[in-house]
C-alpha positions in Angstrom: 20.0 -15.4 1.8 20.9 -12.1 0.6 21.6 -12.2 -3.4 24.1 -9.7 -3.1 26.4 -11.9 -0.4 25.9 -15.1 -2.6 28.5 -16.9 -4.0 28.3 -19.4 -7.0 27.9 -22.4 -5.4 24.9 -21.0 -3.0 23.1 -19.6 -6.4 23.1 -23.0 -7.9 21.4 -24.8 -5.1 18.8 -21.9 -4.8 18.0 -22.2 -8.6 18.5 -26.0 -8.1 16.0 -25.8 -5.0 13.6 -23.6 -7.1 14.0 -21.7 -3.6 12.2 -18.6 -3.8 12.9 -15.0 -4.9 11.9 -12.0 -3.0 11.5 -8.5 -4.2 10.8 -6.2 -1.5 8.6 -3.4 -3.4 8.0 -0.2 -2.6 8.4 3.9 -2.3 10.0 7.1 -0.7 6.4 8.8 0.8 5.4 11.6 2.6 3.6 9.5 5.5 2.9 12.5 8.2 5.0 14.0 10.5 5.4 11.0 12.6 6.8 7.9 10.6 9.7 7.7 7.7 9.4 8.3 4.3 10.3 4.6 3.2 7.2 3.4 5.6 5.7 1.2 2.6 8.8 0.0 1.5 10.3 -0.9 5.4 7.5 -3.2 6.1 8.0 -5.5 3.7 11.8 -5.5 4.6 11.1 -6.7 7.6 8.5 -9.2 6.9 10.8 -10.4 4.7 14.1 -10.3 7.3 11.4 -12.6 10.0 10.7 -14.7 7.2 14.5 -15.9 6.1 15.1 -16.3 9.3 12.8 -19.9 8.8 12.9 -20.6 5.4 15.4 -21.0 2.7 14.9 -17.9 0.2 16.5 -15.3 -1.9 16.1 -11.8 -1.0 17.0 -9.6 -3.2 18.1 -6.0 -3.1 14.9 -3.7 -1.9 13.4 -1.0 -4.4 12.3 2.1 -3.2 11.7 4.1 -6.1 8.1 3.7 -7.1 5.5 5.5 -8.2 4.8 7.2 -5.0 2.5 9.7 -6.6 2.0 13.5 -5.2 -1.4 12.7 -4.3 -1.1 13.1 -0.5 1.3 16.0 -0.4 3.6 18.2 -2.9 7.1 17.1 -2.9 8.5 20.1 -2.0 10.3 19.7 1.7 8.0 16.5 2.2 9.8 14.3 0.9 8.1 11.9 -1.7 10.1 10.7 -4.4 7.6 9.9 -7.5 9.0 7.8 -10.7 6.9 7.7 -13.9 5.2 4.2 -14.3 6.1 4.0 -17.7 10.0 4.0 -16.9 9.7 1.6 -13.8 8.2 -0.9 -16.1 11.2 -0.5 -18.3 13.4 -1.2 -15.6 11.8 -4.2 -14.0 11.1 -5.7 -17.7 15.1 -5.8 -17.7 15.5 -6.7 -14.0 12.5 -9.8 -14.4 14.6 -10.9 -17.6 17.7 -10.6 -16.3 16.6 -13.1 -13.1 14.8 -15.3 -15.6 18.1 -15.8 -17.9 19.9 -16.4 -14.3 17.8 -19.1 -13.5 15.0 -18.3 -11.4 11.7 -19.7 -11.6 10.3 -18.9 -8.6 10.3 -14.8 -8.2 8.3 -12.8 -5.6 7.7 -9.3 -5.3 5.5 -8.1 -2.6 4.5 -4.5 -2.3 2.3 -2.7 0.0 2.1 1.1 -1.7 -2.1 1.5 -2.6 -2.9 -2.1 -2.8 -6.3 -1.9 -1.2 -7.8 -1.8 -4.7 -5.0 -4.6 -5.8 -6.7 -6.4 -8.6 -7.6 -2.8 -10.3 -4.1 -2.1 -9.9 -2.1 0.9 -9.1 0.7 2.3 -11.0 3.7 1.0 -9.0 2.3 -2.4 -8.5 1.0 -2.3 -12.4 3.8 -1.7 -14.2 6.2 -4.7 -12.4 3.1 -7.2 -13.0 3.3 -6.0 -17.0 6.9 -5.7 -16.9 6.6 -9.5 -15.4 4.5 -10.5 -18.1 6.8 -8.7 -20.9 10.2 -10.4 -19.5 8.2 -14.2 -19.7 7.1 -13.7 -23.1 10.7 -12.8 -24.3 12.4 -15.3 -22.6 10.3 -18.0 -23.7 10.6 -17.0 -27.5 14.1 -16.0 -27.4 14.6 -19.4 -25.6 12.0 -21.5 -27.5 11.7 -20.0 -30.7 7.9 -18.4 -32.3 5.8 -20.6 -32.1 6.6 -22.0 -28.4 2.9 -22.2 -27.4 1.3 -23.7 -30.2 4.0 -26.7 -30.6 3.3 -30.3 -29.5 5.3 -30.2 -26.5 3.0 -27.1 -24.9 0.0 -29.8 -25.5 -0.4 -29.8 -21.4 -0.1 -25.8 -20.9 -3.7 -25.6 -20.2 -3.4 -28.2 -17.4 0.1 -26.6 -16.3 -2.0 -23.2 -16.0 -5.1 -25.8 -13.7 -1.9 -26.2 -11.1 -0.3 -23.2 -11.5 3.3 -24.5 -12.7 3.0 -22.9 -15.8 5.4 -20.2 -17.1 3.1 -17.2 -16.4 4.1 -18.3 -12.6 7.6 -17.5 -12.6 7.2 -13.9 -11.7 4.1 -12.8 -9.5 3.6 -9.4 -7.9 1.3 -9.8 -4.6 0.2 -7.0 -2.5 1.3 -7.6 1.6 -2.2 -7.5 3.1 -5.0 -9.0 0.8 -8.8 -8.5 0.9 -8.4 -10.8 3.7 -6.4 -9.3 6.0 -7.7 -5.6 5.2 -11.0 -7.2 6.9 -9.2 -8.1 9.9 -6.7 -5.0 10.0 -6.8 -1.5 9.1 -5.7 -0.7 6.2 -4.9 3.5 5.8 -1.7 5.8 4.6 -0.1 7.0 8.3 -3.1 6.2 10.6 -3.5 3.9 13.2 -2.5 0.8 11.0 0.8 1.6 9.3 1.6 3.5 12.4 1.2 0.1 14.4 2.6 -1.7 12.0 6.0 0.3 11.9 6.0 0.3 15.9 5.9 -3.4 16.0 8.2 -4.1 12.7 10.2 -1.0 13.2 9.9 1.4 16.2 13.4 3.7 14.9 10.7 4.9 12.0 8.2 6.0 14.6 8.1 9.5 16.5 4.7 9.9 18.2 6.1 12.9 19.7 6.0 14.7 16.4 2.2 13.5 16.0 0.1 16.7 14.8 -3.2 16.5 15.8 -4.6 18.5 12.6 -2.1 17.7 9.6 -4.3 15.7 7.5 -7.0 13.3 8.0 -5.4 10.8 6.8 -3.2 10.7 10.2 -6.3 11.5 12.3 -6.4 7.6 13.8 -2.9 7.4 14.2 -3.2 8.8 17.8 -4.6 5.4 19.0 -1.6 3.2 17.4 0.0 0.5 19.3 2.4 -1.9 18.8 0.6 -4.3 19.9 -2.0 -3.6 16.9 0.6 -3.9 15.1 2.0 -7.5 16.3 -1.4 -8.3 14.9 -0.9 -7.1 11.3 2.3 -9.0 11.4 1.6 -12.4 11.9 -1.7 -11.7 9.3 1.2 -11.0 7.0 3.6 -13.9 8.0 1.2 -16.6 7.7 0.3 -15.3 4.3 3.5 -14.8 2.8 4.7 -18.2 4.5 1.3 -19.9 2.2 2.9 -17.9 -0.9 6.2 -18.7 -0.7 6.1 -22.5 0.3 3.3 -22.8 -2.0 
Protein backbone atom coordinates (compact mmCIF):
# COMPACT_ATOMS: atom_id res chain seq x y z
CA UNK A 1 0.00 0.00 0.00
CA UNK A 2 1.26 3.20 -1.02
CA UNK A 3 1.89 5.61 2.18
CA UNK A 4 0.92 8.57 0.30
CA UNK A 5 -2.87 7.08 -0.72
CA UNK A 6 -3.30 5.81 2.98
CA UNK A 7 -5.87 6.89 5.09
CA UNK A 8 -6.06 6.71 8.92
CA UNK A 9 -7.67 3.79 9.47
CA UNK A 10 -5.25 1.66 6.86
CA UNK A 11 -2.11 3.32 8.85
CA UNK A 12 -3.35 1.90 12.15
CA UNK A 13 -3.66 -1.69 11.08
CA UNK A 14 -0.15 -1.46 9.24
CA UNK A 15 1.47 -0.08 12.50
CA UNK A 16 -0.97 -2.53 14.40
CA UNK A 17 0.25 -5.45 11.92
CA UNK A 18 3.93 -4.32 12.37
CA UNK A 19 3.48 -4.66 8.48
CA UNK A 20 6.48 -3.61 6.90
CA UNK A 21 8.04 -0.36 5.59
CA UNK A 22 9.77 -0.01 2.31
CA UNK A 23 12.10 2.61 1.24
CA UNK A 24 13.06 2.27 -2.28
CA UNK A 25 16.81 3.82 -2.29
CA UNK A 26 18.59 5.05 -4.77
CA UNK A 27 20.16 7.74 -7.48
CA UNK A 28 19.98 9.89 -10.72
CA UNK A 29 23.27 8.16 -12.72
CA UNK A 30 24.97 8.46 -15.79
CA UNK A 31 24.44 4.62 -16.78
CA UNK A 32 25.71 4.71 -20.74
CA UNK A 33 24.07 5.69 -23.62
CA UNK A 34 21.54 2.94 -23.49
CA UNK A 35 19.51 2.79 -20.07
CA UNK A 36 17.96 5.78 -17.88
CA UNK A 37 19.53 7.83 -15.46
CA UNK A 38 17.26 6.48 -12.45
CA UNK A 39 18.51 2.72 -13.41
CA UNK A 40 19.53 2.01 -9.61
CA UNK A 41 16.73 3.56 -8.25
CA UNK A 42 13.93 1.83 -10.93
CA UNK A 43 14.88 -1.57 -10.01
CA UNK A 44 14.05 -1.51 -6.63
CA UNK A 45 10.75 0.24 -7.63
CA UNK A 46 9.75 -2.54 -9.31
CA UNK A 47 10.94 -5.22 -7.11
CA UNK A 48 9.13 -3.60 -4.76
CA UNK A 49 5.61 -2.98 -7.10
CA UNK A 50 5.96 -7.33 -7.72
CA UNK A 51 6.29 -7.65 -4.13
CA UNK A 52 2.93 -5.72 -2.84
CA UNK A 53 1.25 -7.28 -5.20
CA UNK A 54 1.52 -10.60 -2.51
CA UNK A 55 2.20 -9.26 0.68
CA UNK A 56 0.70 -6.67 2.90
CA UNK A 57 3.44 -3.66 3.05
CA UNK A 58 4.03 -0.06 3.17
CA UNK A 59 5.81 1.51 0.31
CA UNK A 60 6.81 4.50 0.73
CA UNK A 61 7.66 7.39 -1.56
CA UNK A 62 11.03 6.45 -3.67
CA UNK A 63 14.37 8.58 -3.16
CA UNK A 64 16.34 9.36 -5.97
CA UNK A 65 18.74 11.77 -4.75
CA UNK A 66 21.78 9.98 -3.49
CA UNK A 67 25.19 10.20 -3.54
CA UNK A 68 25.58 9.21 -7.12
CA UNK A 69 29.16 10.35 -7.19
CA UNK A 70 31.01 11.76 -10.46
CA UNK A 71 33.16 8.81 -10.60
CA UNK A 72 31.87 7.25 -13.85
CA UNK A 73 31.35 10.49 -15.77
CA UNK A 74 31.28 14.48 -15.17
CA UNK A 75 27.90 15.72 -14.76
CA UNK A 76 27.93 18.08 -17.40
CA UNK A 77 25.13 16.89 -20.19
CA UNK A 78 25.30 13.30 -18.59
CA UNK A 79 23.14 13.54 -16.32
CA UNK A 80 24.22 12.44 -12.69
CA UNK A 81 22.77 14.20 -9.98
CA UNK A 82 25.35 13.84 -6.87
CA UNK A 83 24.13 14.89 -3.12
CA UNK A 84 26.81 15.35 -0.36
CA UNK A 85 26.53 12.31 2.15
CA UNK A 86 26.77 14.48 4.92
CA UNK A 87 23.36 16.23 4.11
CA UNK A 88 21.50 12.94 3.04
CA UNK A 89 22.18 11.65 6.44
CA UNK A 90 20.63 14.85 7.80
CA UNK A 91 17.66 14.25 5.91
CA UNK A 92 16.98 10.55 6.53
CA UNK A 93 17.94 11.06 10.41
CA UNK A 94 14.64 13.30 10.26
CA UNK A 95 12.71 11.08 7.81
CA UNK A 96 13.81 7.62 10.13
CA UNK A 97 12.55 9.78 13.22
CA UNK A 98 9.73 11.07 11.76
CA UNK A 99 8.44 7.19 10.74
CA UNK A 100 9.57 6.08 14.24
CA UNK A 101 7.38 8.80 16.15
CA UNK A 102 4.49 7.60 13.56
CA UNK A 103 4.66 4.29 14.63
CA UNK A 104 6.64 2.08 12.63
CA UNK A 105 8.77 -0.57 13.81
CA UNK A 106 9.40 -2.44 10.94
CA UNK A 107 11.24 -0.06 8.27
CA UNK A 108 13.16 -1.23 5.08
CA UNK A 109 15.20 0.49 2.78
CA UNK A 110 16.81 -1.37 0.05
CA UNK A 111 19.26 0.22 -2.27
CA UNK A 112 21.21 -1.07 -5.12
CA UNK A 113 23.77 2.09 -6.00
CA UNK A 114 27.70 0.46 -5.21
CA UNK A 115 26.63 -2.24 -2.92
CA UNK A 116 29.07 -4.89 -4.04
CA UNK A 117 31.38 -3.88 -1.22
CA UNK A 118 28.06 -3.47 1.12
CA UNK A 119 29.42 -4.24 4.55
CA UNK A 120 32.42 -1.57 3.86
CA UNK A 121 29.78 0.70 2.89
CA UNK A 122 29.31 3.35 0.39
CA UNK A 123 28.32 6.82 0.91
CA UNK A 124 24.65 6.70 -0.12
CA UNK A 125 23.95 3.49 1.55
CA UNK A 126 26.25 4.71 4.72
CA UNK A 127 24.80 7.76 5.65
CA UNK A 128 20.82 6.26 5.82
CA UNK A 129 22.33 3.16 8.06
CA UNK A 130 23.99 6.08 10.43
CA UNK A 131 21.12 8.30 10.04
CA UNK A 132 19.04 4.98 11.07
CA UNK A 133 21.07 4.46 13.94
CA UNK A 134 20.93 8.40 14.97
CA UNK A 135 16.92 8.51 14.68
CA UNK A 136 16.76 5.00 17.22
CA UNK A 137 18.91 6.45 19.73
CA UNK A 138 16.83 9.74 19.95
CA UNK A 139 13.68 8.27 20.01
CA UNK A 140 14.37 5.83 22.57
CA UNK A 141 15.78 8.71 25.06
CA UNK A 142 13.38 11.31 24.11
CA UNK A 143 10.79 8.39 24.68
CA UNK A 144 12.45 6.57 27.56
CA UNK A 145 14.40 9.03 29.27
CA UNK A 146 18.76 8.73 29.82
CA UNK A 147 19.35 5.95 31.15
CA UNK A 148 16.93 3.69 28.95
CA UNK A 149 19.52 0.91 28.47
CA UNK A 150 20.94 0.40 31.68
CA UNK A 151 17.36 0.32 33.65
CA UNK A 152 15.92 -2.97 34.96
CA UNK A 153 13.31 -3.34 32.35
CA UNK A 154 16.27 -3.48 29.41
CA UNK A 155 17.63 -6.61 31.58
CA UNK A 156 16.68 -8.93 28.32
CA UNK A 157 18.27 -6.47 25.55
CA UNK A 158 21.07 -8.77 25.09
CA UNK A 159 18.70 -11.64 24.37
CA UNK A 160 16.28 -9.20 22.37
CA UNK A 161 19.60 -8.41 20.19
CA UNK A 162 20.13 -13.00 20.08
CA UNK A 163 16.55 -12.82 18.09
CA UNK A 164 16.82 -9.75 16.46
CA UNK A 165 13.64 -7.86 18.03
CA UNK A 166 15.57 -5.50 19.61
CA UNK A 167 15.31 -1.73 18.92
CA UNK A 168 18.44 -1.49 16.67
CA UNK A 169 15.98 -3.56 14.18
CA UNK A 170 13.49 -1.03 13.52
CA UNK A 171 15.37 0.60 10.71
CA UNK A 172 17.69 -1.63 8.51
CA UNK A 173 19.32 -0.60 5.24
CA UNK A 174 19.98 -3.88 2.93
CA UNK A 175 21.63 -3.80 -0.32
CA UNK A 176 19.16 -5.58 -3.39
CA UNK A 177 21.66 -8.30 -4.44
CA UNK A 178 23.86 -9.67 -1.57
CA UNK A 179 27.19 -11.59 -1.73
CA UNK A 180 24.91 -14.32 -2.56
CA UNK A 181 23.27 -13.39 -5.47
CA UNK A 182 26.42 -11.40 -6.92
CA UNK A 183 27.84 -15.17 -7.17
CA UNK A 184 25.05 -16.23 -9.11
CA UNK A 185 24.40 -12.85 -11.16
CA UNK A 186 26.52 -10.26 -12.57
CA UNK A 187 26.91 -7.62 -10.75
CA UNK A 188 28.42 -4.27 -13.00
CA UNK A 189 27.28 -0.40 -13.58
CA UNK A 190 25.39 -0.52 -17.36
CA UNK A 191 26.74 -3.99 -18.54
CA UNK A 192 25.14 -7.01 -19.22
CA UNK A 193 23.51 -7.27 -15.67
CA UNK A 194 21.79 -4.01 -15.04
CA UNK A 195 21.08 -3.95 -18.67
CA UNK A 196 19.14 -7.39 -18.20
CA UNK A 197 17.87 -6.41 -15.31
CA UNK A 198 16.11 -3.21 -16.64
CA UNK A 199 14.83 -5.26 -19.81
CA UNK A 200 13.05 -7.74 -17.70
CA UNK A 201 11.89 -5.19 -14.79
CA UNK A 202 11.58 -2.25 -17.10
CA UNK A 203 12.10 -2.42 -20.90
CA UNK A 204 10.74 1.68 -21.45
CA UNK A 205 14.39 2.36 -19.70
CA UNK A 206 16.31 0.35 -22.28
CA UNK A 207 17.47 1.51 -25.89
CA UNK A 208 19.91 -1.03 -27.32
CA UNK A 209 19.77 0.94 -30.40
CA UNK A 210 21.77 3.64 -28.76
CA UNK A 211 24.37 0.97 -27.52
CA UNK A 212 28.02 2.43 -28.29
CA UNK A 213 30.42 -0.09 -28.82
CA UNK A 214 33.48 1.97 -27.42
CA UNK A 215 31.91 4.49 -24.67
CA UNK A 216 33.35 3.05 -21.65
CA UNK A 217 34.28 -0.31 -20.48
CA UNK A 218 32.09 -0.34 -18.12
CA UNK A 219 29.22 -0.93 -20.86
CA UNK A 220 31.48 -3.29 -22.86
CA UNK A 221 29.20 -6.58 -21.79
CA UNK A 222 26.11 -4.99 -22.16
CA UNK A 223 25.95 -6.09 -25.88
CA UNK A 224 25.05 -9.66 -24.72
CA UNK A 225 22.06 -8.51 -22.32
CA UNK A 226 18.80 -10.28 -22.32
CA UNK A 227 15.84 -10.15 -20.61
CA UNK A 228 15.86 -13.33 -20.00
CA UNK A 229 19.16 -12.82 -17.83
CA UNK A 230 17.44 -10.65 -16.36
CA UNK A 231 14.22 -12.73 -15.26
CA UNK A 232 17.02 -14.42 -13.48
CA UNK A 233 18.26 -11.58 -11.31
CA UNK A 234 14.71 -10.95 -10.46
CA UNK A 235 13.46 -13.78 -8.84
CA UNK A 236 17.26 -13.89 -6.90
CA UNK A 237 15.96 -10.59 -5.66
CA UNK A 238 12.28 -11.57 -4.91
CA UNK A 239 13.01 -14.53 -2.89
CA UNK A 240 15.43 -12.54 -0.90
CA UNK A 241 13.49 -9.58 -0.17
CA UNK A 242 10.31 -11.93 0.45
CA UNK A 243 12.94 -13.75 3.45
CA UNK A 244 13.60 -10.04 4.70
CA UNK A 245 10.46 -8.75 4.78
CA UNK A 246 8.36 -11.67 6.24
CA UNK A 247 11.18 -12.32 8.38
Amino acid sequence: MRYELMLPHQLRRAIDENWPVVLPLGVLEYHGEHMAFGMDTIAVIKLVDLLEQEMQMVVLPPFYYGAASYAVEPPERNGSVHADAGKLALFAEELFLGLLRVGFRNIHGFIHHQTENFVAGMPTDLAFKFAGRQAIFRFLEKQRGEGWWGNNEMADYYAQHATGSDPFNWIKIHPLMDAAIIAQYPFDHAGIGETSLMMALCPEAVDMDRFPENKGWYTASAKDASAELGRKGRDLVLARMRTLLKG
